[in-house]
C-alpha positions in Angstrom: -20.7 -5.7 -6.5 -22.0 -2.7 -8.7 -20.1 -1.2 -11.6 -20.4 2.8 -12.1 -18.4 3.8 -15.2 -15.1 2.7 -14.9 -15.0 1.5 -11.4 -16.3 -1.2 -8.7 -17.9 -0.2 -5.3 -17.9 -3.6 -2.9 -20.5 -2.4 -0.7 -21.3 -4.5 3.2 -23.6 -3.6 5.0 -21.1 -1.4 8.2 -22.0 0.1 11.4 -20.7 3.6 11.8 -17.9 4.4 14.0 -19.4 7.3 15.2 -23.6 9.0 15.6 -22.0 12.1 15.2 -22.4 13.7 11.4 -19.1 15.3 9.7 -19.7 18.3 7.9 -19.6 17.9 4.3 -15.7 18.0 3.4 -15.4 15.6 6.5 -13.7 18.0 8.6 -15.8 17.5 11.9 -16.0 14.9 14.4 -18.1 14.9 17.6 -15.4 15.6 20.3 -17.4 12.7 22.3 -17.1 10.2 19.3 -17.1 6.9 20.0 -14.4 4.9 20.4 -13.0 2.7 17.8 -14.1 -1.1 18.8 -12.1 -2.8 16.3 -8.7 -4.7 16.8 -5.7 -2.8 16.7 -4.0 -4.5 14.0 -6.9 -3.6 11.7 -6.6 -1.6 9.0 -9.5 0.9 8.8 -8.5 3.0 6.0 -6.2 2.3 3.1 -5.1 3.7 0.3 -3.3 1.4 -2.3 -2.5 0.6 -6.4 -3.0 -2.2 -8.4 -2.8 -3.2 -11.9 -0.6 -1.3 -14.0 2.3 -2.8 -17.0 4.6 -3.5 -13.7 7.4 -6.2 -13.3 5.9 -9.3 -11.5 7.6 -8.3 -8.5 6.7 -5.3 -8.2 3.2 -6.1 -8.4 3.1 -8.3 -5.8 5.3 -6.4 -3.7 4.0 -3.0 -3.8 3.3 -1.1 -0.8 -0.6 0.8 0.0 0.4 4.6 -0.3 -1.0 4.5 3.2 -2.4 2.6 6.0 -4.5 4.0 9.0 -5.0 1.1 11.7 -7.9 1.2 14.4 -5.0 2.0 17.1 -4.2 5.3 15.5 -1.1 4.4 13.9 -0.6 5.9 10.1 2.0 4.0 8.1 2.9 5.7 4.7 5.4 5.7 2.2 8.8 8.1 2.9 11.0 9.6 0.3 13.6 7.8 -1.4 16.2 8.4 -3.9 15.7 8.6 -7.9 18.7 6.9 -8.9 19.6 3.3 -9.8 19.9 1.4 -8.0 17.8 2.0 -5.1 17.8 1.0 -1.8 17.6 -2.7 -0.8 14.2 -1.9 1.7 11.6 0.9 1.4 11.4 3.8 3.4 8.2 3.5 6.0 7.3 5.8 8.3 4.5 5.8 11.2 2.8 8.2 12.7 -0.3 7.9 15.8 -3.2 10.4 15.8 -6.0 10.1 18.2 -9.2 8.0 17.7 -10.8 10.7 16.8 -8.6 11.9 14.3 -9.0 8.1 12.9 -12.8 8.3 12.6 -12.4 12.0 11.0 -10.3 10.8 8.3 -13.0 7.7 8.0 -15.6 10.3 7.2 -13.4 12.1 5.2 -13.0 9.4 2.8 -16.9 9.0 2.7 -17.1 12.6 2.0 -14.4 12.0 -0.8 -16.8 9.4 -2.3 -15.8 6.4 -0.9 -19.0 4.1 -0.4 -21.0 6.1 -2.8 -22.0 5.2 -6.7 -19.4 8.0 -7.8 -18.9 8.2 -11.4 -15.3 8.7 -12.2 -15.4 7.9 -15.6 -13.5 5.2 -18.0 -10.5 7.5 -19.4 -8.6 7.2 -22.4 -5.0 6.0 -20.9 -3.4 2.5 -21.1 -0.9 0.4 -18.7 -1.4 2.7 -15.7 -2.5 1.7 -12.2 -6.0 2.0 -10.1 -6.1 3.2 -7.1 -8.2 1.4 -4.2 -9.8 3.3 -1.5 -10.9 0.9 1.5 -13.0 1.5 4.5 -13.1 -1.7 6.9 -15.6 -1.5 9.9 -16.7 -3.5 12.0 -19.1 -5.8 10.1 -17.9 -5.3 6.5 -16.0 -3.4 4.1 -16.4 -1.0 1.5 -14.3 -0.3 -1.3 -13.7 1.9 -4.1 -11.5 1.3 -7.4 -10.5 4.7 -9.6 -8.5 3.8 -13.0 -5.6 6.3 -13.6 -6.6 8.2 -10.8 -2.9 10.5 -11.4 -2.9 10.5 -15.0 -6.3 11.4 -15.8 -6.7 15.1 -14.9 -8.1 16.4 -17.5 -10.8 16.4 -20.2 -8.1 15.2 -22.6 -9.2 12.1 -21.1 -12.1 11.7 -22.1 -14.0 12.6 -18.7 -16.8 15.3 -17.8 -16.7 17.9 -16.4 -18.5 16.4 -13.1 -16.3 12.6 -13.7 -13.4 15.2 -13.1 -14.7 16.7 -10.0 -15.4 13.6 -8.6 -11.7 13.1 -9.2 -10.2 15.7 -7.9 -12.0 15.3 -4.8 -10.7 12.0 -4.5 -6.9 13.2 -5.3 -7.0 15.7 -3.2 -8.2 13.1 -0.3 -5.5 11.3 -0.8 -3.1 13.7 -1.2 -3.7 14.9 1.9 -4.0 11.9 3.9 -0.7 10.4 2.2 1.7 13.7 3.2 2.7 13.8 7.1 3.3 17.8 6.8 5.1 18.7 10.2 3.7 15.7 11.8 6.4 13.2 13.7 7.2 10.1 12.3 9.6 7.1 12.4 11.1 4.8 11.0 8.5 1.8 10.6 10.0 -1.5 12.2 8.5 -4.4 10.6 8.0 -7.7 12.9 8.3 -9.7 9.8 9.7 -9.0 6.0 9.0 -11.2 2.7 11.2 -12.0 0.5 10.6 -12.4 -3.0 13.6 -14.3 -5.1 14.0 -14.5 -8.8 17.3 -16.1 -10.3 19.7 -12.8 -10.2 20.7 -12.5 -14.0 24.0 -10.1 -14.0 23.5 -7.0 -16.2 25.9 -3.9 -17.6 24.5 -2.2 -14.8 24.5 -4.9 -12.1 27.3 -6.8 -12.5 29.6 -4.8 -10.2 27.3 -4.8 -7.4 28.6 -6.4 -4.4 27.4 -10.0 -2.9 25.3 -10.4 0.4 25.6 -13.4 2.2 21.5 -13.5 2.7 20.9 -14.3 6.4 17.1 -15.8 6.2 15.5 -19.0 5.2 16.7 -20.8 2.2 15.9 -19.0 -1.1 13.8 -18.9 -3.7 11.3 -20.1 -1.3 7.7 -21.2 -2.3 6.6 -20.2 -5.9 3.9 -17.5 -6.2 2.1 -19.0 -9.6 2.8 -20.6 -12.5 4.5 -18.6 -15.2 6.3 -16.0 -12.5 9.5 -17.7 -11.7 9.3 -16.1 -8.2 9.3 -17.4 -5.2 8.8 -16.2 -1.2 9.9 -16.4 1.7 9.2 -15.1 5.3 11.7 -13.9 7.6 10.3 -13.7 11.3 12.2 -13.6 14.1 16.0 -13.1 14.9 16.2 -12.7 11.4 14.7 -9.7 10.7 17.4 -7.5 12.3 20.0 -9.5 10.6 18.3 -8.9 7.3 17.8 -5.3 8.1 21.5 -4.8 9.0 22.6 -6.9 5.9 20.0 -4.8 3.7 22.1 -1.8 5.1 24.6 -2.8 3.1 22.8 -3.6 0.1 20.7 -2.1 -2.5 17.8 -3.0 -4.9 19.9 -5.0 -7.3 22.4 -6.8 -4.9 22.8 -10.4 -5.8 22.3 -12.1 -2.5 23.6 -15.8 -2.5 21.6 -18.6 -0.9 22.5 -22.3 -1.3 25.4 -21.6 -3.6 23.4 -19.4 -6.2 22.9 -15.4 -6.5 19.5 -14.0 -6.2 17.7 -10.8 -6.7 15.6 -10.3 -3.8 12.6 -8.0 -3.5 12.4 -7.1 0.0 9.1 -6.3 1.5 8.3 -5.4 5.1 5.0 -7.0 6.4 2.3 -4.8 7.7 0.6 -4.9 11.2 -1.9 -7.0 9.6 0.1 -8.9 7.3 1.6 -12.2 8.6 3.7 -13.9 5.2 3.7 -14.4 1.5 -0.2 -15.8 1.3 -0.7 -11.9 2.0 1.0 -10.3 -0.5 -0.5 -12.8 -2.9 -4.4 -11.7 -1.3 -3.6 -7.9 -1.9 -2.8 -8.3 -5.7 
């Protein structure tokens, strides 16, 4: 692992997914390219945050801006409503584009910089998040890491002129890839959802929030580290559609009541190639 100014490039050793050359924004693609080879349930691109001054849960429970899978699928996040409190589970959406299109937006992301010693600079912001860029092929993975990737625009910063470019490439990359346009999506329907408990503590603006019986496993569940007074569960199953019905009629800070006691419950659907709590813990 190799450090460039402010952010880590894993580099492994990959085997392209295609002979064919993009151009140099990425756009083309060999209309023969070759087929993707790796499992479905594999995600080959991802775009995600970490780090950041974040409530526990939230950290372990936030969501990659977007996934691409080697099946074609694209999950990302939807829109959701500003005001407090929110709903009880997030708004995914998935889209399918060809093989193709997945190994375009693969060499996209190389032509963004991902892969490459890119200098993006070390900027002069605190307590905001880093954005990971990962390419996983069929022998390896690459990644890179870009420290207030929003926030840092500008040479208020502290950046160059070229540490900007390089960012704005990046940004506008992910833009890109994170915004649907006019494609179709739905609804994502998750096979499995964690469920990370804290003791519900009542609050001015929580108190009058209704009860939900919760219809999983016994909460808190098993605790995610010392110090975090969290715990996690994994619904699988049956379950799930009785927790998405009962999450229905819930919303962020519902106390849901398990073994006599209230709970506030982060609710977080499990990706294709997610399978329980260990994973949320191995994406932090």
């Amino acid at each position: 692992m190799t450090r460039f100014r402010g952010v880590w490039v894993a580099v492994v050793p990959v085997v392209l997914l295609t002979a064919a050359c993009a151009g140099q924004d990425g756009a083309g693609v060999a209309p023969d390219a070759a087929p993707l080879t790796l499992p479905a349930d594999v995600a080959v691109l991802r775009i995600d945050q970490t780090g950041g001054f974040v409530r526990p849960e939230t950290n372990v429970t936030r969501l990659p801006s977007v996934s691409v899978y080697s099946d074609g699928r694209v999950i990302t996040q939807g829109p959701t409503i500003l005001s407090y409190p929110g709903p009880a589970l997030p708004n995914l959406q998935v889209r399918t584009v060809s093989a193709a299109e997945v190994t375009r937006l693969v060499e996209q992301a190389r032509a963004a910089g991902v892969g490459s010693p890119v200098d993006v600079g070390t900027p002069t912001i605190t307590d905001v998040t880093t954005t990971r860029f990962t390419i996983r092929e069929t022998v390896g993975s690459e990644q890179l890491e870009v420290y207030a990737l929003g926030e840092a625009t500008g040479p208020e910063a502290g950046l160059t002129p070229a540490q900007q470019a390089a960012r704005e490439k990046l940004r506008t990359f992910a833009d890109k890839l994170t915004d649907p346009g006019n494609a179709a999506t739905q609804s994502y329907q998750p096979t499995a959802i964690a469920a990370v408990a804290a003791p519900w503590v009542a609050t001015p603006e929580t108190a009058k929030q209704p009860r939900v019986a919760w219809p999983g496993p016994a909460l808190p569940g098993a605790s995610l580290g010392a110090g975090l007074d969290l715990g996690c569960v994994t619904v699988t199953g049956d379950a799930v559609k009785q927790l998405i019905d009962a999450a229905g009629r819930a919303n962020a800070a519902t106390a849901w009541t398990s073994g006599g006691k209230p709970w506030a419950v982060t609710l977080r659907p499990l990706l294709p190639d997610e399978t329980d709590c260990a994973s949320l813990s191995a994406g932090r």
